[in-house]
Short mmCIF file of the C-alpha atoms (twelve columns), coordinates in Angstrom:
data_MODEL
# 
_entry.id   MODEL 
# 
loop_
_atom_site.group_PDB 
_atom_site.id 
_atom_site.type_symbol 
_atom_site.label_atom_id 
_atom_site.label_alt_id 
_atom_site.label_comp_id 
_atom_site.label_asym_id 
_atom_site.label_seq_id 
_atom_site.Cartn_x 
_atom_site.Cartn_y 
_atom_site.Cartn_z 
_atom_site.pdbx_PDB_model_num 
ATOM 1  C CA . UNK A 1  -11.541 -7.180  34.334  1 
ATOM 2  C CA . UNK A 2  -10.989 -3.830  32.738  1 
ATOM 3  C CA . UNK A 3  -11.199 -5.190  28.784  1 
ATOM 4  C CA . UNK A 4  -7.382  -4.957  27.987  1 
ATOM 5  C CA . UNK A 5  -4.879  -6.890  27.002  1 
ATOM 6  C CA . UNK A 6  -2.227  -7.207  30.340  1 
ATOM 7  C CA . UNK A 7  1.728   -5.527  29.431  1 
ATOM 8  C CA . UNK A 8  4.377   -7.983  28.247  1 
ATOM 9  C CA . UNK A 9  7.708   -6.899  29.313  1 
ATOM 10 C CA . UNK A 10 9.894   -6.416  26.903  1 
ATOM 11 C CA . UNK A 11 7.161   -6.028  24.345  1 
ATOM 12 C CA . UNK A 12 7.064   -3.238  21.812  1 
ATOM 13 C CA . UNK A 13 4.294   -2.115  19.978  1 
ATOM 14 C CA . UNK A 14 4.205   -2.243  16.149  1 
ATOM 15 C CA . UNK A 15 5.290   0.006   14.323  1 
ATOM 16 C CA . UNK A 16 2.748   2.679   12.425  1 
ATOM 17 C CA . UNK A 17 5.096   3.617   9.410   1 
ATOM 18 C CA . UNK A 18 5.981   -0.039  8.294   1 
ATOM 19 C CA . UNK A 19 4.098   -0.122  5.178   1 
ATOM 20 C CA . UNK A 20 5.795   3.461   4.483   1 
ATOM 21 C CA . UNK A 21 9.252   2.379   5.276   1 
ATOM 22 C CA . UNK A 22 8.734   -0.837  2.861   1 
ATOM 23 C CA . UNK A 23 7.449   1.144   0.211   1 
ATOM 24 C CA . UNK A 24 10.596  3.715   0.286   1 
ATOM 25 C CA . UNK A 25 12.623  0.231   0.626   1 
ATOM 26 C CA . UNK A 26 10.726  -1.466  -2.716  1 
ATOM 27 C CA . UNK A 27 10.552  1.987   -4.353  1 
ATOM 28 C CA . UNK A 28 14.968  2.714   -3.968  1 
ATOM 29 C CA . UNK A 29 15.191  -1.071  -5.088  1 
ATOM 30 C CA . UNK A 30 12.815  -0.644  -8.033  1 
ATOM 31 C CA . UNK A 31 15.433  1.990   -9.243  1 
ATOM 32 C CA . UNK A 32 17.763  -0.798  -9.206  1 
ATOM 33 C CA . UNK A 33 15.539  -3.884  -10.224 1 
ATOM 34 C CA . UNK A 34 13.394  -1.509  -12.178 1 
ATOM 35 C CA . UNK A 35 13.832  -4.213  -15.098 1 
ATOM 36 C CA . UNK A 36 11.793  -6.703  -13.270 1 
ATOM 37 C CA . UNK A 37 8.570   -4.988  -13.748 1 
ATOM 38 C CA . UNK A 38 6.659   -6.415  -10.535 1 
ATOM 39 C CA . UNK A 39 9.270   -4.584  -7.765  1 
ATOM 40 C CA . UNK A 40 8.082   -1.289  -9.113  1 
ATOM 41 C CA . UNK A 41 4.245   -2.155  -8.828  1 
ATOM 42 C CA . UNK A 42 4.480   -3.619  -5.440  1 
ATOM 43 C CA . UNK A 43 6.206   -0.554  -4.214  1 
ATOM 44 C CA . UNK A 44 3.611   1.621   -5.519  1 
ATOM 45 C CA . UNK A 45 0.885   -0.033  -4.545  1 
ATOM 46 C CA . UNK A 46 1.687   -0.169  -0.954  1 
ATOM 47 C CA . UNK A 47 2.624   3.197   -0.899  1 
ATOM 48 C CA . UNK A 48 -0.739  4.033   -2.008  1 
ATOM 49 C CA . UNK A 49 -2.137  1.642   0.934   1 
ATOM 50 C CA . UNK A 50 0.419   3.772   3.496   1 
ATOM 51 C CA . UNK A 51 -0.718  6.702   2.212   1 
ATOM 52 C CA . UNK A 52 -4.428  6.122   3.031   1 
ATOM 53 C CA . UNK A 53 -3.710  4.296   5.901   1 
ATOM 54 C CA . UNK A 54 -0.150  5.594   7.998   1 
ATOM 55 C CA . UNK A 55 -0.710  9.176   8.787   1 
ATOM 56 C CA . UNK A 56 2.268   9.363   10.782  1 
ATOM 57 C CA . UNK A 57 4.442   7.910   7.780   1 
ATOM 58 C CA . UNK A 58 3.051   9.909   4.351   1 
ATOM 59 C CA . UNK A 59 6.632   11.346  3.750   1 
ATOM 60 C CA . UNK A 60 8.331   7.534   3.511   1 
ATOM 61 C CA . UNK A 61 5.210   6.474   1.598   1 
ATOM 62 C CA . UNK A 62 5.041   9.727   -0.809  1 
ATOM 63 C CA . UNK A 63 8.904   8.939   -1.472  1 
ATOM 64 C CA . UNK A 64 8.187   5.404   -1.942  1 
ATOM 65 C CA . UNK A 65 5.170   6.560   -4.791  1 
ATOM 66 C CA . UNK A 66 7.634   8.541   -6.341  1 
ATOM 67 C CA . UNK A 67 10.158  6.140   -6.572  1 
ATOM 68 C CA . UNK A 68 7.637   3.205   -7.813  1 
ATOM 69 C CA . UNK A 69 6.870   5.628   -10.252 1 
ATOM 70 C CA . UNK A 70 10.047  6.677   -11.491 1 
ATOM 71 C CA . UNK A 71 11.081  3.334   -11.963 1 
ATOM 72 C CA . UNK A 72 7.989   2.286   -13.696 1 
ATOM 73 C CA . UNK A 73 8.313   5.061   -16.406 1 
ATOM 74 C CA . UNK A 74 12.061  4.114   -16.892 1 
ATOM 75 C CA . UNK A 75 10.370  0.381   -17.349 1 
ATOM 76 C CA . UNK A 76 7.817   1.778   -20.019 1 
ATOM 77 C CA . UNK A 77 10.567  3.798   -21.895 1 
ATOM 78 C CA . UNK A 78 13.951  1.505   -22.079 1 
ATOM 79 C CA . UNK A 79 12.650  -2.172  -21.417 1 
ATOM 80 C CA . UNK A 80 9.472   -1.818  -23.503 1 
ATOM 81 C CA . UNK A 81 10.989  -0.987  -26.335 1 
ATOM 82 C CA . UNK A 82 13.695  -3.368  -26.177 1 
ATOM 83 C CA . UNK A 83 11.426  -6.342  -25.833 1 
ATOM 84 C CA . UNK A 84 9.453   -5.099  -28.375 1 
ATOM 85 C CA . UNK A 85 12.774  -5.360  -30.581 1 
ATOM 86 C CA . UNK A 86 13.481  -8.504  -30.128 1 
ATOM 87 C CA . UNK A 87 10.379  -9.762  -30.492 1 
ATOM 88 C CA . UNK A 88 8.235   -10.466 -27.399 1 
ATOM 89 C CA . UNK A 89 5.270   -8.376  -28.356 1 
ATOM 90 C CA . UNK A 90 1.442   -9.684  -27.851 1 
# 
C-alpha cells in the first residue's frame, strides 16, 4: 500500500476559494440585508478566515472584506441612529 486514498471516478476535489466565494456572496447580500446586522459580520469574518487561509482566492475574499465592511458602516450610520430614535437604546 502506497498511503493514499484510491481515485473515485467522477470525483472532484474541493474547491480552494469556497470560503472566498461565500464571503463575496454574504458581503454583495450584506449590501442588501445590511439592516440585519449579523449578514454583514458573518461575511467579514470569513473573509478574514479566506484571507489567512485561501491563497489562491484573496481577491473574492478582499472583495468580500470590503463589502462586509461597507455594509457594516452603512449599519452604524442609518440603522443606529434610527433605533436609537425610537427608542431601543441600552
Amino acid at each position: 500500500m502506497s498511503g493514499t486514498l484510491p481515485e473515485i471516478p467522477g470525483a472532484t476535489p474541493p474547491d480552494p476559494k469556497l470560503k472566498s466565494m461565500w464571503s463575496l456572496g454574504i458581503g454583495a447580500a450584506s449590501l442588501v440585508l445590511g439592516f440585519v446586522f449579523l449578514v454583514p459580520v458573518i461575511g467579514l469574518i470569513l473573509g478574514i478566515v479566506a484571507l489567512r487561509t485561501e491563497p489562491e482566492g484573496q481577491r473574492l475574499a478582499f472583495g468580500g472584506v470590503v463589502l462586509s465592511v461597507v455594509a457594516l458602516i452603512t449599519w452604524a450610520v442609518f440603522v443606529g441612529p434610527i433605533l436609537e430614535l425610537i427608542g431601543f437604546s441600552g
